[in-house]
C-alpha positions as CSV (number, residue, x, y, z in Angstrom):
1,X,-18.1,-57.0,-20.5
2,X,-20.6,-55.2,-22.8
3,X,-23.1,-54.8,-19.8
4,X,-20.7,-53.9,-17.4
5,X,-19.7,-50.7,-19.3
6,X,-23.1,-49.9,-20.9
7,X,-24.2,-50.0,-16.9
8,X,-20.8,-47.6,-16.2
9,X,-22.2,-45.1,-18.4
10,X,-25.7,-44.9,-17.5
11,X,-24.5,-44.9,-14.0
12,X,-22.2,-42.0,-14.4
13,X,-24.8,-39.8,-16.9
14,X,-27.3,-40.1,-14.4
15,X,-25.4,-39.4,-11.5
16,X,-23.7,-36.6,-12.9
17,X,-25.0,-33.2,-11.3
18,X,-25.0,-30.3,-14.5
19,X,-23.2,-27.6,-12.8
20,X,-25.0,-23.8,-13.2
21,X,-24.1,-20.5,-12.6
22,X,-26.1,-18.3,-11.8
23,X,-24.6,-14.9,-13.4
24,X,-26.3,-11.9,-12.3
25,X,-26.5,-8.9,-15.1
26,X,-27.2,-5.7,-14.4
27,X,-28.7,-3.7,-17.3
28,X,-27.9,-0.1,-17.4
29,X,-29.8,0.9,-20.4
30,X,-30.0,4.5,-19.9
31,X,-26.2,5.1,-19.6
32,X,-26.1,4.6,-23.7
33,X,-27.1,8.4,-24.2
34,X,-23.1,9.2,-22.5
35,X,-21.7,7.1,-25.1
36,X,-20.4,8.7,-28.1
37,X,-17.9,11.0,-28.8
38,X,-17.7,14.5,-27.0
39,X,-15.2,17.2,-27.8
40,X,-14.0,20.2,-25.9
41,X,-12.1,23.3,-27.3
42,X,-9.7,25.9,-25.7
43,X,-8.5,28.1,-28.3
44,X,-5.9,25.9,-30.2
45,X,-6.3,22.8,-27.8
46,X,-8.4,20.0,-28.3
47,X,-9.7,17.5,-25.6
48,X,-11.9,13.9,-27.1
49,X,-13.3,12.0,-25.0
50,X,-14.3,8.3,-26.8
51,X,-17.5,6.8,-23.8
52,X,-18.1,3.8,-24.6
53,X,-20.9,1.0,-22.6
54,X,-19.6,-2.0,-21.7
55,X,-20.9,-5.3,-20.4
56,X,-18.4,-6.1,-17.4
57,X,-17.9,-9.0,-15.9
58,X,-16.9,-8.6,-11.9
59,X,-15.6,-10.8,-9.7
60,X,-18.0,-10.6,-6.7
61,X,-19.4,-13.9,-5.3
62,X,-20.2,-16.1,-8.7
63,X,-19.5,-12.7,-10.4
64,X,-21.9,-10.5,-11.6
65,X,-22.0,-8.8,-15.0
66,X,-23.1,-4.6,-15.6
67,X,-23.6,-1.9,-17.6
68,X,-20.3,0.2,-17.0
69,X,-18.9,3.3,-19.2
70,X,-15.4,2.8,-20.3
71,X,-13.4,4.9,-22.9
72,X,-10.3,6.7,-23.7
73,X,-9.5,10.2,-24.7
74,X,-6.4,12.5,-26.1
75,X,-5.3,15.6,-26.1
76,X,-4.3,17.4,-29.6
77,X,-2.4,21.0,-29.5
78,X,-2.4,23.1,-33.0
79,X,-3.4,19.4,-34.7
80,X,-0.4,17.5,-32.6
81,X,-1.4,14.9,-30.6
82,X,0.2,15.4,-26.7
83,X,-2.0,13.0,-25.2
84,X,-3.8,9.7,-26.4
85,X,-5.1,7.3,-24.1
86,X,-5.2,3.3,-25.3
87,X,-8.9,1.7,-26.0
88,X,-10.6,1.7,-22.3
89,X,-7.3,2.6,-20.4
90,X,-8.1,6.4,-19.5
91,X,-11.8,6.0,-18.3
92,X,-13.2,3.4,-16.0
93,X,-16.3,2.2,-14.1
94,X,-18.5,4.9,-15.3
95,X,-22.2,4.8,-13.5
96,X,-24.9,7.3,-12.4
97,X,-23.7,9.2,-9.0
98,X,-27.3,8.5,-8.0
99,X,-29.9,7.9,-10.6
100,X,-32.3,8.2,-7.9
101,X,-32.4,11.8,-8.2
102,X,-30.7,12.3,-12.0
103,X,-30.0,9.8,-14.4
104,X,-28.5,12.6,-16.7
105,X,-25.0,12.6,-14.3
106,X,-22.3,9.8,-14.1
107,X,-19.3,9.4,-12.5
108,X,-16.0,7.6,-13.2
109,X,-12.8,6.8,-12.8
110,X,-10.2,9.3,-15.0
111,X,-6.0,7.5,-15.5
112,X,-3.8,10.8,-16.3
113,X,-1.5,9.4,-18.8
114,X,0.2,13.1,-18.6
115,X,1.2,12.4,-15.3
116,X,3.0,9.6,-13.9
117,X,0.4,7.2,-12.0
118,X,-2.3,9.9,-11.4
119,X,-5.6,9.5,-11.2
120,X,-9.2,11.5,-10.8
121,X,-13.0,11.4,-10.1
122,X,-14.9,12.7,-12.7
123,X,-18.2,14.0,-12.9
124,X,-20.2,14.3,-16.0
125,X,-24.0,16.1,-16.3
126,X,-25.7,16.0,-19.6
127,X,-27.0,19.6,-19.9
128,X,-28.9,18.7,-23.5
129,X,-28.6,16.2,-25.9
130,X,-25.0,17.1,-27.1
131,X,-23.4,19.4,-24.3
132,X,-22.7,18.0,-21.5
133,X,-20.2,19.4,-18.0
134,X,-16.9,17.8,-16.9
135,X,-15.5,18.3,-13.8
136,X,-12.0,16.3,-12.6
137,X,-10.9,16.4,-9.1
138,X,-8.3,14.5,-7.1
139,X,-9.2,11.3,-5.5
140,X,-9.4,11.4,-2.3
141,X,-6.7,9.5,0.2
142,X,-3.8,10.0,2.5
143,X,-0.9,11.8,0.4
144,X,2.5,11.8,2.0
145,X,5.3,14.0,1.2
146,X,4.8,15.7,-2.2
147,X,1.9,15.2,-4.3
148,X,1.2,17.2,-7.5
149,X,-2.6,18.6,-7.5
150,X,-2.6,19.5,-11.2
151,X,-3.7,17.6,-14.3
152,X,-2.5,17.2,-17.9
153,X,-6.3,17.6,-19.5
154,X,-8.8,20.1,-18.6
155,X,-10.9,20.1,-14.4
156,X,-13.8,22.0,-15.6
157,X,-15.4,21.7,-19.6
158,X,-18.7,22.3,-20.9
C-alpha cells in the first residue's frame, strides 16, 4: 500500500502545473512630487488638499497594477470644519493629462461631498516646487432636467 501512495504523490507533484500571474505594474515615479499637502486661502476660508501615490490594483485582463494619485481634502471656515472628505474618497485616479508634453500637470477625478452625488475633473499644474494651479470643472455627459453647475470647494486656486 506504501508504494501505491508514495507513487500517488510523486505522480500528482509532478504533474501539477504551478500556476503564474503575470501582473503588470506600472511605475509612475514622477507623480511623487504632487503628493503632499497643498493648502489654499480665501480670506477666512481654508481649502487642504491631502495627494497621496498609490499602488492600484485594476481589474483589466489578469489585472494590472499603477502608480495612481488618490487623496482627500476639507474645507475649514473661521477654523470650523464644513467639509472633510474620508481617506482616498474625494480624489481619484490622478495621472499626467499627457506627460508627453508636461509631466508637471495631472488630472483626476474630484467627489463633491458638499453636494449630493457630484463630481468634477480636475486639473492640477505645478508652477514651482510648492505652488501649484487648480482648476475644477463639470464632467462632461448628458444632464437631464435640472442639474446644479456650482461646487462646494473652490474651480480655480493657485
Amino acid at each position: 500500500m506504501k508504494p501505491i501512495i508514495t507513487i500517488l504523490i510523486l505522480f500528482i507533484l509532478f504533474s501539477a502545473k504551478a500556476q503564474t500571474i503575470n501582473t503588470t505594474y506600472i511605475a509612475q515615479p514622477d507623480l511623487k512630487k504632487f503628493a503632499g499637502e497643498w493648502q489654499y486661502t480665501s480670506n477666512d476660508t481654508v481649502f487642504t488638499l491631502n495627494l497621496k501615490l498609490i499602488k492600484k490594483y485594476i481589474t483589466i485582463g489578469d489585472g494590472i497594477y499603477v502608480d495612481l494619485i488618490y487623496g482627500d481634502y476639507a474645507i475649514k471656515k473661521g477654523g470650523h470644519v464644513l467639509l472633510l472628505s474620508s481617506s482616498n474618497r474625494g480624489i481619484s485616479s490622478g495621472t499626467y493629462v499627457d506627460k508627453n508634453v508636461s509631466k508637471d500637470k495631472i488630472h483626476f477625478l474630484f467627489y463633491d461631498l458638499g453636494r449630493k452625488r457630484k463630481s468634477g475633473d480636475v486639473v492640477f499644474e505645478l508652477l514651482d516646487a510648492d505652488t501649484a494651479n487648480w482648476k475644477l470643472t463639470n464632467t462632461e455627459g448628458v444632464r437631464i432636467g435640472y442639474y446644479d453647475y456650482s461646487f462646494s470647494v473652490p474651480v480655480k486656486a493657485v
